[in-house]
C-alpha positions as MATLAB code, in Angstrom:
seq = 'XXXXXXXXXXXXXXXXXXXXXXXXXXXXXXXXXXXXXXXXXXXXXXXXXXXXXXXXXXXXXXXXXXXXXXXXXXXXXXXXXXXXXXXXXXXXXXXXXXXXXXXXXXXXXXXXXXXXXXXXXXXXXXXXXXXXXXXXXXXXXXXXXXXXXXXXXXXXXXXXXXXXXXXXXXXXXXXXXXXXXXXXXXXXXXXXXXXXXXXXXXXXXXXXXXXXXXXXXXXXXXXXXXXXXXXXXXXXXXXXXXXXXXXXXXXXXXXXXXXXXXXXXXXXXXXXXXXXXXXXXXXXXXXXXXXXXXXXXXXXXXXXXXXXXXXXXXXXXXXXXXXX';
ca = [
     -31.712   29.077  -33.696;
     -29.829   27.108  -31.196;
     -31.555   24.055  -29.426;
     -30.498   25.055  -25.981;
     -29.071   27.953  -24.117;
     -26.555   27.915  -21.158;
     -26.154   31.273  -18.768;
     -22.266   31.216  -17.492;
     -22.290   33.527  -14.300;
     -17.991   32.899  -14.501;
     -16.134   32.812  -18.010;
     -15.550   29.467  -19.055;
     -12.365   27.945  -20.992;
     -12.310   27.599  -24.452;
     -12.859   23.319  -24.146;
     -15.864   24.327  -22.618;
     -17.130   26.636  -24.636;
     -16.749   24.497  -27.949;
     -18.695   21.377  -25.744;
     -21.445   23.616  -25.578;
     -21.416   25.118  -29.034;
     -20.830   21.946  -30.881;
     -23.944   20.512  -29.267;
     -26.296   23.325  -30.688;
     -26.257   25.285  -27.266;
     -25.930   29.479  -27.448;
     -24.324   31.230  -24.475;
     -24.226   33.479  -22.885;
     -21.798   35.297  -20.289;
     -23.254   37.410  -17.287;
     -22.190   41.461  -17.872;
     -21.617   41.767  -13.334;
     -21.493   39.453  -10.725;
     -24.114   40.420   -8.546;
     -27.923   38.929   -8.092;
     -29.424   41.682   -9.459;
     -27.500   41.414  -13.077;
     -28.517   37.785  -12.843;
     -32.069   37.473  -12.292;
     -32.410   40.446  -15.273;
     -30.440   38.587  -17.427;
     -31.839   35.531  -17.075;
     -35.346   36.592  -17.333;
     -34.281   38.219  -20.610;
     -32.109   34.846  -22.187;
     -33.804   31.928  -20.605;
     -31.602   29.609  -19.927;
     -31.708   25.691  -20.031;
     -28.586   25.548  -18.163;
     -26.250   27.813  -15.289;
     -22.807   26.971  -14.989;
     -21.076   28.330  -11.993;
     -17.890   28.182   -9.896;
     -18.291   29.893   -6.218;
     -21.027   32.606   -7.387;
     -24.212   32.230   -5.692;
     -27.515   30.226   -6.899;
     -30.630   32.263   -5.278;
     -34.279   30.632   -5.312;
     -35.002   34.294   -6.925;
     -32.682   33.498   -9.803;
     -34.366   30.010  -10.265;
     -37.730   31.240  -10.004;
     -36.310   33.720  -12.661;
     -36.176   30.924  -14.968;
     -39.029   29.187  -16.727;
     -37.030   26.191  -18.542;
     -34.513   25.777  -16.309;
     -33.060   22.236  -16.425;
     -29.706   21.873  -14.918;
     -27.582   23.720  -12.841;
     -23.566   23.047  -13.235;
     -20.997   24.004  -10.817;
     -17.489   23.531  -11.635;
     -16.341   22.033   -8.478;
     -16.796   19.844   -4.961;
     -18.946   22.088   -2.788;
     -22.609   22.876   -3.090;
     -22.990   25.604   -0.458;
     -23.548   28.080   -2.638;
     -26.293   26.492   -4.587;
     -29.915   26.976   -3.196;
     -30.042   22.808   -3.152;
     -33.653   22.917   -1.039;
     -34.931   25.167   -3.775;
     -33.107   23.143   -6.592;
     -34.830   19.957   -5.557;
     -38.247   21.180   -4.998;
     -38.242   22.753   -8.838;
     -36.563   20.030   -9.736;
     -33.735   21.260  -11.097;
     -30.936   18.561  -11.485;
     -27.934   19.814  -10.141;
     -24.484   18.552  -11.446;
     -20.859   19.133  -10.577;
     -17.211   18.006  -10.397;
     -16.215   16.205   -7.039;
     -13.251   14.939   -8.503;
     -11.982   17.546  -10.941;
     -10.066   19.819   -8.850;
      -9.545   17.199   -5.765;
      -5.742   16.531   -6.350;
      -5.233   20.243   -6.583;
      -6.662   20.986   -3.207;
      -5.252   18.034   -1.584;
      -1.523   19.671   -2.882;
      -2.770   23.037   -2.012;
      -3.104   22.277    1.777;
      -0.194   20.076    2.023;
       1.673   23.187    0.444;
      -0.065   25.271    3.875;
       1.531   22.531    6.001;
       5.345   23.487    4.452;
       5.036   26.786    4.685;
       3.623   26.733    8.295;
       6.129   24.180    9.103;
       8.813   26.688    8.071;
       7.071   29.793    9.416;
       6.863   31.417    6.164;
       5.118   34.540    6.500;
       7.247   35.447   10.071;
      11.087   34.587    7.935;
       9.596   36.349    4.291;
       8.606   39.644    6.075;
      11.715   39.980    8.228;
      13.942   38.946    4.985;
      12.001   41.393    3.064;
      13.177   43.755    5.966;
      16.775   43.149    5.544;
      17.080   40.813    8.447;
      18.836   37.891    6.955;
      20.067   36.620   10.523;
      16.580   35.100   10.809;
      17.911   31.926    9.439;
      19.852   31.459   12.571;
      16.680   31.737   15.027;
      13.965   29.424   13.552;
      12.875   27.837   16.943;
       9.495   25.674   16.117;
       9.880   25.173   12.877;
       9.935   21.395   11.388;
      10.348   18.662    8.592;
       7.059   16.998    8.370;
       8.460   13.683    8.432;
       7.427   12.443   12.066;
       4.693   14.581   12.923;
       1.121   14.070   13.192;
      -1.214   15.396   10.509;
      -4.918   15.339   11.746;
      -8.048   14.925    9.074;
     -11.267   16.283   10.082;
     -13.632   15.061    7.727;
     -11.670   11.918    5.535;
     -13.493   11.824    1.772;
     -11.887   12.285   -1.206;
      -9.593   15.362   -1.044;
      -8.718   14.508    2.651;
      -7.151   11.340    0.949;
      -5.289   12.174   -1.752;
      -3.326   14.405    1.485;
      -3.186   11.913    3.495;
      -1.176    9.605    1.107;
       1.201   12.596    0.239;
       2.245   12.994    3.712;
       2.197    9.585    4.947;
       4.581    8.059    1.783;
       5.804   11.087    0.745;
       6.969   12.616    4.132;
       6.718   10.004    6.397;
       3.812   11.806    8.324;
       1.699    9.323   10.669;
      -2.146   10.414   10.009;
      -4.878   10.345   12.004;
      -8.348   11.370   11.498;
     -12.017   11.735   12.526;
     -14.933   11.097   10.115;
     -18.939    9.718   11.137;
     -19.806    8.230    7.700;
     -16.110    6.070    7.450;
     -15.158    2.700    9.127;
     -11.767    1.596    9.514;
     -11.890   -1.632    7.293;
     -12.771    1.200    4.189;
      -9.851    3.663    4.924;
      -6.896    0.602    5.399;
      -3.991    1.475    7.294;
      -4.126    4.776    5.270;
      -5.275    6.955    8.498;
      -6.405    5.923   12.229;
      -9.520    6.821   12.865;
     -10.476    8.247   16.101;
     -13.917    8.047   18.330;
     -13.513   11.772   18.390;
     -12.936   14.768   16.603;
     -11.608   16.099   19.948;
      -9.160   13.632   19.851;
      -7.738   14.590   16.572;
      -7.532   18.169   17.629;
      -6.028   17.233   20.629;
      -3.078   14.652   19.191;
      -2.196   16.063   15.861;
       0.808   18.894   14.556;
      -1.205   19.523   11.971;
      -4.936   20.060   11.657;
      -6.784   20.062    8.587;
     -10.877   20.889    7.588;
     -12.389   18.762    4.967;
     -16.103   19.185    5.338;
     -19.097   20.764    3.672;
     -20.974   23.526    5.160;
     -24.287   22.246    6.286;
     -25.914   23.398    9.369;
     -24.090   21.032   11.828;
     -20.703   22.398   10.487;
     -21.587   25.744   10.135;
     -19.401   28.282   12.156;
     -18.750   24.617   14.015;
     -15.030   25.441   14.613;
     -13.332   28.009   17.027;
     -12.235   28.938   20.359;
     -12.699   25.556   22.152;
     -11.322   23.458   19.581;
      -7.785   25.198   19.186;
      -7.550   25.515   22.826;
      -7.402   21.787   22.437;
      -4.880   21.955   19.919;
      -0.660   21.047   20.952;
       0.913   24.802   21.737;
       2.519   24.370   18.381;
       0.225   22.882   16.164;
      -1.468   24.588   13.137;
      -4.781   24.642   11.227;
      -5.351   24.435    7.977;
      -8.458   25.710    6.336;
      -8.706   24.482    2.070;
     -12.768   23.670    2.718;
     -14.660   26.485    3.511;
     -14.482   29.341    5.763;
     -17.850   29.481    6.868;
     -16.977   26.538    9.023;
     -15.153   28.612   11.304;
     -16.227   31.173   13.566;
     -13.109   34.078   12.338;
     -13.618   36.712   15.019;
     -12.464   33.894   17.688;
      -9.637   32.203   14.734;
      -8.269   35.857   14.967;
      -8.619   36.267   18.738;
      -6.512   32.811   19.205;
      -4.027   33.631   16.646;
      -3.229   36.922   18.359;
      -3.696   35.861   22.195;
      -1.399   32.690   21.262;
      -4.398   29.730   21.794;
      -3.714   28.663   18.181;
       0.289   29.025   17.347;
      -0.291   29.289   12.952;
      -2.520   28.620   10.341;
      -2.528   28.100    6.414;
      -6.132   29.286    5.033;
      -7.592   29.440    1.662;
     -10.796   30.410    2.640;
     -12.515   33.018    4.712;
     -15.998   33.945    6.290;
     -16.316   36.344    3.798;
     -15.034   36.535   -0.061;
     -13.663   38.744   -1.203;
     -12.364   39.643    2.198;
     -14.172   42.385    4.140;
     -12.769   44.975    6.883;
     -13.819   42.565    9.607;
     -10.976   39.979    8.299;
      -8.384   42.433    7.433;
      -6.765   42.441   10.640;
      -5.493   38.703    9.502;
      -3.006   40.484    6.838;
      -1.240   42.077    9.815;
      -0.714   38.911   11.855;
       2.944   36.659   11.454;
       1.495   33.371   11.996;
      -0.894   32.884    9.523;
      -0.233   31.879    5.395;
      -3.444   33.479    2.983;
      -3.851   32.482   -0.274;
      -7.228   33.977   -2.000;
      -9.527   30.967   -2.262;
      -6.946   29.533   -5.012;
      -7.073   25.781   -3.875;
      -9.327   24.365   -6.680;
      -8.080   26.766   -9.747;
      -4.695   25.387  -11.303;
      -4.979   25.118  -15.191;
      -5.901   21.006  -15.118;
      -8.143   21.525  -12.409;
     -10.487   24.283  -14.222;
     -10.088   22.103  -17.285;
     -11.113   18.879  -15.420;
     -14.447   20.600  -14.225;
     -15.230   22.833  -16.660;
     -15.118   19.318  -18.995;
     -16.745   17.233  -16.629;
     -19.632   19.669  -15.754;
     -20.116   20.887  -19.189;
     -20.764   17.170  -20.865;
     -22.769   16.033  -17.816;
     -25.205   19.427  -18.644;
     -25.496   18.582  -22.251;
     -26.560   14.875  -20.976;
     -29.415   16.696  -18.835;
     -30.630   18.929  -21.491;
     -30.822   15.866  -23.927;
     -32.819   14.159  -21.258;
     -30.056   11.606  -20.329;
     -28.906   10.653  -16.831;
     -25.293   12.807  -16.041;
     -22.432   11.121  -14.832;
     -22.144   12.780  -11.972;
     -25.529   14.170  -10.320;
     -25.461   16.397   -6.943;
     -27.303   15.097   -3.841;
     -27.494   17.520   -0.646;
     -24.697   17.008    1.583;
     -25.041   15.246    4.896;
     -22.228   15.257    7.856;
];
């Protein structure tokens, strides 16, 4: 009989897997994502450990639970962990802030390009046979020169920043509470404002975890801000933006393009469809965070730092609640 047992609500990598299994754990894969599969399952296996990517944690799922030790999420944000309820069972909650950061931090500068070049507009009218489009690309750019704007400068926001500053030549400016100048270098200028940010840069991109302050925090007013040909770039979460009004300015010409990873709702629902239909915005399916070293990195990290838990050792990297 195995020592410990670990519930994964996503299917893990084989690295993973063999971390558990060499350290006397079973597991156990969830048959359907959905919170009623969960909380039967787990009141039927028992878990010492959930591992997780973006599926939610409930309070009903931990209350499911009678042993529950540790809850892993293979990844930077917390939202969809229950983190109140986590902390008042405590529960320790572990994940991988660093794992998948590079990846992200490529995966918006990659938004940037293809806004810069107006990708979606040029590949549907090539796919229409119109390969004169070449000769009309008003507002399109090389980054080199232009202004790339950080809202929220930890750790992913970074790693961008030095790709476009010494790899294109971008000048970066950002806005971030918790960060002084003297800690950031000459890496980015930090502004008094966020408004300012909005308000200077080509380029605007969301770093920040959703807590209540930044919930549904961005919309209207801040891309009316924005330069008429600026874009946003969403690779955090899209429950930081209010979508009906990102749509509204996309369409009435407020905001001129945006790159986004994330949505308001995942998997997208009819309220979000009419994006597909629009020219001037890029979509990628919440994709950021998963490239083959990234999953590896987290599923790695998150895995060793549960078997620490279960063992009753401190993990490496232990989850607070977010604060901005």
């Amino acid at each position: 009989m195995a020592k410990f047992k670990v519930y994964y609500t996503i299917e893990l990598n084989e690295v993973a897997t063999h971390i558990f299994e060499s350290n006397d754990f079973e597991v156990k894969l969830c048959s359907h994502n959905d919170e009623e599969t969960y909380v039967k399952e787990l009141a039927e296996f028992q878990p010492d450990a959930i591992m997780c990517r973006t599926e939610p944690i409930t309070a009903k799922m931990m209350d499911t639970c009678k042993s529950l030790k540790v809850i892993g999420k293979q990844g930077a944000g917390l939202d969809n962990i229950d983190m109140d309820h986590a902390h008042a069972k405590d529960i320790t909650v572990v994940y991988a802030p660093a794992g998948n950061a590079n990846a992200v931090a490529e995966h918006a500068v990659m938004l940037m390009l293809m806004c810069a070049k107006r990708f979606t507009y040029v590949d549907r009218q090539f796919r229409g046979g119109n390969f004169l489009v070449r000769m009309g690309m008003e507002h399109t750019y090389e980054l080199g020169g232009k202004t790339l704007g950080m809202i929220g400068c930890g750790r992913i926001s970074q790693l961008a920043m030095q790709k476009c500053k010494y790899g294109f030549g971008m000048n970066v400016i950002g806005y971030d509470p918790y960060l002084t100048q003297d800690k950031i270098g000459d890496l980015c200028e930090l502004k008094a404002t966020a408004k300012e940010v909005w308000e200077q840069a080509d380029f605007v991109s969301v770093h920040l975890p959703v807590v209540p302050s930044t919930e549904h925090s961005i919309g209207r007013e801040q891309f009316s801000w924005m330069k008429p040909t600026a874009s946003f770039i969403n690779c955090a979460r899209g429950a930081l933006i209010k979508e009906n009004e990102l749509v509204e300015c996309l369409k009435d010409g407020t905001l001129f393009q945006a790159g986004l990873d994330v949505f308001e709702h995942e998997p997208i629902q009819e309220s979000s469809r009419e994006l597909f239909n629009l020219d001037n915005v890029i979509m990628t399916p919440h994709m950021a965070a998963t490239t083959e070293q990234s999953v590896l990195n987290c599923c790695t990290s998150v895995a060793n730092d549960i078997v620490a838990v279960c063992n009753g050792q401190e993990p490496k990297v232990k989850a607070q609640k977010p604060k901005f």
